[in-house]
N, C-alpha and C positions, 0 to 999 in steps of 0.2 A: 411258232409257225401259225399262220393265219392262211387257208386253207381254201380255198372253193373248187369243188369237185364239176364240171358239167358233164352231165349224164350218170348218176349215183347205180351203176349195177353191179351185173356179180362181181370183175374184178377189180372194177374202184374201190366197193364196200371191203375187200381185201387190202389194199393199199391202207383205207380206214382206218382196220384194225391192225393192221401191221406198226401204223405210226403210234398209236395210243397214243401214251401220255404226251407225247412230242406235240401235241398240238394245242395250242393256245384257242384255237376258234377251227369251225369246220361250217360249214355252208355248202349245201349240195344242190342240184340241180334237178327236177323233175319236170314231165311234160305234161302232168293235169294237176290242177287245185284239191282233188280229192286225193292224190297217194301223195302231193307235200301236204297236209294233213295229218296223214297218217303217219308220216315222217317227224313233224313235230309235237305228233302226239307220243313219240319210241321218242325224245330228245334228240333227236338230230333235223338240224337248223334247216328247211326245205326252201327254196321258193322256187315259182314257176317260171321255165324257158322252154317253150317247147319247139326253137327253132325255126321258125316262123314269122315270128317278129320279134322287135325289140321288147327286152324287159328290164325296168327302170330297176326293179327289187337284183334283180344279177348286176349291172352295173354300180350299184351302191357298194354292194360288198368286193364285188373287185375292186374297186378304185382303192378296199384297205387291207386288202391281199396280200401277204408275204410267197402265195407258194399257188399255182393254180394247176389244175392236172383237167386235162381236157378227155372224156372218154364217150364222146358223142360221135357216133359216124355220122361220114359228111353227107347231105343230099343233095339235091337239084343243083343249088345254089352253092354247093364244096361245102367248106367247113361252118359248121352252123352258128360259132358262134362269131367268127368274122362276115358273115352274112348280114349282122345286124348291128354289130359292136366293134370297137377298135380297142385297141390297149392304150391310148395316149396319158389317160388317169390313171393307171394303174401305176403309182411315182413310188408306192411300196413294193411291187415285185422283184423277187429276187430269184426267182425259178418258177420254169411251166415245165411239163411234162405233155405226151400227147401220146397217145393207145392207137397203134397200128396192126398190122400184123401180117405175116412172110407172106401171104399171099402175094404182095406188092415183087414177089422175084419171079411169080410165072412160074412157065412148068421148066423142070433142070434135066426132065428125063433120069433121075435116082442121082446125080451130081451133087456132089455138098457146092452151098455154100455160106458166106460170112458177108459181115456189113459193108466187105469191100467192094463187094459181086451188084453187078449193075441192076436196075428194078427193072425188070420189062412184064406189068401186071398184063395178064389175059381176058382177065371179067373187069366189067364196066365199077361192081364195087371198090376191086383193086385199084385201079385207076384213078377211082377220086380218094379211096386212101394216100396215094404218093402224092398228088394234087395239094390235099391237107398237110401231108409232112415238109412241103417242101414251104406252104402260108405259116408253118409253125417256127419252121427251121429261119426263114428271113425276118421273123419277129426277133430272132436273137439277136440278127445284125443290125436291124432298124433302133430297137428299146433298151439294150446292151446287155437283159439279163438270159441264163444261159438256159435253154431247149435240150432236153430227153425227147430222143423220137422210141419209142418201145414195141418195136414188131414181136407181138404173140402167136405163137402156135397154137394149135389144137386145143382148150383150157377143156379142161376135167376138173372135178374137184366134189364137195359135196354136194351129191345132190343130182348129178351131174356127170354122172360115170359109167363104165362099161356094167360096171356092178347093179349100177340102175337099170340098166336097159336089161339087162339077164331078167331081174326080178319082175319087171313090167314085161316081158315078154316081145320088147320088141327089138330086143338084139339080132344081128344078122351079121355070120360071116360072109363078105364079097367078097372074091377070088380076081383079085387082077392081076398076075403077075409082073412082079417088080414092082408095083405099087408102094410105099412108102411115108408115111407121114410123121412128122414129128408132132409133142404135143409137150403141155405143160399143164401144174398143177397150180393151180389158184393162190396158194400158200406162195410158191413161188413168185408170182408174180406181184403179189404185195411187197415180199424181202425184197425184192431187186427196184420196184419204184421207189420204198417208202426208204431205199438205203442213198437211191441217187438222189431224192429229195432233200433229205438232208447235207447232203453233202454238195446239193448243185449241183450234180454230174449233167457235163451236155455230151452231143453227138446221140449214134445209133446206135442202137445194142438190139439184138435177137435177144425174145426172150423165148427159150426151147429149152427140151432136155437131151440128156444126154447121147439118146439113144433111138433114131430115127424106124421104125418097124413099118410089118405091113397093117393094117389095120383087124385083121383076122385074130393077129395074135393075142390082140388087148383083149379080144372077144373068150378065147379061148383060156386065157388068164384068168380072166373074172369068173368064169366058169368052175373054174376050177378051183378057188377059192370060195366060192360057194358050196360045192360038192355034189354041181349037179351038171347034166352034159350040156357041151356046147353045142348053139341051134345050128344046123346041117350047111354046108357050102352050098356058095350061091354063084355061080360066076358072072360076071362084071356083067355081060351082052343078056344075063336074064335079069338083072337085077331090078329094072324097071324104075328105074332112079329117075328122081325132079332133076329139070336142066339145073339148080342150085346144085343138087346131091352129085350129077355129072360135071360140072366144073370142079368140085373137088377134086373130083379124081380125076381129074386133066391135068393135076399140078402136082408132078413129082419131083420128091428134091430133100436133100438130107443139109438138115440147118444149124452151122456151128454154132455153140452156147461158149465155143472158147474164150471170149469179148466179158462176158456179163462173169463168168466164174474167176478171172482175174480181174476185174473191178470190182465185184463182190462178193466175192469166196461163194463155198461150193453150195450145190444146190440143196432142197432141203430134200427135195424127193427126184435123185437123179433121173428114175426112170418110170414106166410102168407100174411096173412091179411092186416097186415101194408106194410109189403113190396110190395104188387099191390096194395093198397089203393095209395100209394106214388107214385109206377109208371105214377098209374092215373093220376095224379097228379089235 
């Protein structure tokens, strides 16, 4: 597998290490000259896209590409790296991937749903998410090789957790009732691309866990895994939240992972609970 990641973050560098030995070459993407640098100075192959313009150092190594995983959000101009590039040389791919996430389903009001369930995004980021998925998805049909679209939830992971925020002091239970979110751990999300990767898996998969909650609870978990109390209720109309922080919680909706645990067996960290248990370690 011959590799180019565009946009190297937290859950690409998961995908990363999830494929280890599986990969022949890796090439990653970054948006200044000074952190691909520092990239090729840790061994991992950097060069500069910062979506914007064309870069000749990205099109070289696509064009000898077995496997490209796209984890750039789209801007102005949609997906950044069809803004400035096309696949036509790319005569060695055999699988893209592309990092989405369930926003793209809007709010369900606490409703489940799965990758049958229609996209109707509410924020302008969701919108040019579906925008991307669907330039990813007609790359399949155009170039013939086969598209993962990978809607993520919530990511947690190290570094990254309810368990961080308790210790930094800026956790906060917000009280909206029937509010709901699912989320996923980082770990997972590497298993479920770097499985469909090898294997070529196309179409859409949720990648979520198993157990959709309010978001108070995770607050109150981590808490208590620490052994110290959790910070005081806040309800939603005090909580003084950024229009980002309110559009979250505009979008309620419980999101089936039934799709990705029969294509690829079960998760590593079904819920919360295991995945900060774990962190804890």
């Amino acid at each position: 597998m011959r590799l180019v990641i565009v946009g190297y973050g937290y859950s690409s560098q998961a995908v990363h290490a999830a494929l280890g030995d599986k990969l022949e070459s890796l090439t990653v993407t970054t948006r200044t000259r000074e952190k691909a640098d520092r990239l090729n100075a840790d061994g991992v192959h950097a060069v500069v896209f910062d979506g914007t313009a064309p870069s000749q150092e990205l099109a070289d190594v696509i064009a000898s590409a077995t496997h490209l995983l796209m984890s750039a959000a789209p801007g102005e101009q949609g997906d950044p790296l069809f803004a400035h590039h096309e696949l036509d040389g790319a005569d060695a791919l055999q699988w893209a991937g592309y990092l989405s996430t369930v926003g793209v389903y809007g709010n369900r009001y606490g409703v489940w749903v799965d990758e049958t369930t229609l996209a109707t995004p509410l924020s302008k980021r969701s919108e040019k998410r579906l925008v991307a998925e669907d330039a990813w998805l007609s790359r399949q049909d155009v170039f013939g090789f086969p598209v993962g679209v990978f809607r993520l939830a919530g990511i947690y992971g190290p570094g990254r957790s309810a368990l961080d925020k308790i210790r930094s002091g800026s956790a906060r239970r917000i009280i909206k009732p029937g509010q709901v979110f699912n989320r996923i751990h980082v770990d997972d999300i590497g298993r479920v691309v770097a499985t469909a990767a090898l294997a070529a898996d196309s179409g859409i998969f949720n990648v979520s866990d198993d157990e959709p909650c309010p978001p108070q609870d995770v607050i109150t978990y981590a808490a208590d895994l620490l052994g110290v109390a959790p910070p005081p209720e806040v309800p939603f109309k005090d909580a003084g939240l950024s229009p980002m922080g309110r559009s979250f919680y505009g979008e309620n909706k419980r999101v089936s992972n039934a799709k990705i645990k029969r294509a690829f067996g079960p998760m590593l960290y079904p819920t919360y609970r295991e995945g900060l248990a774990a962190l804890l370690g």
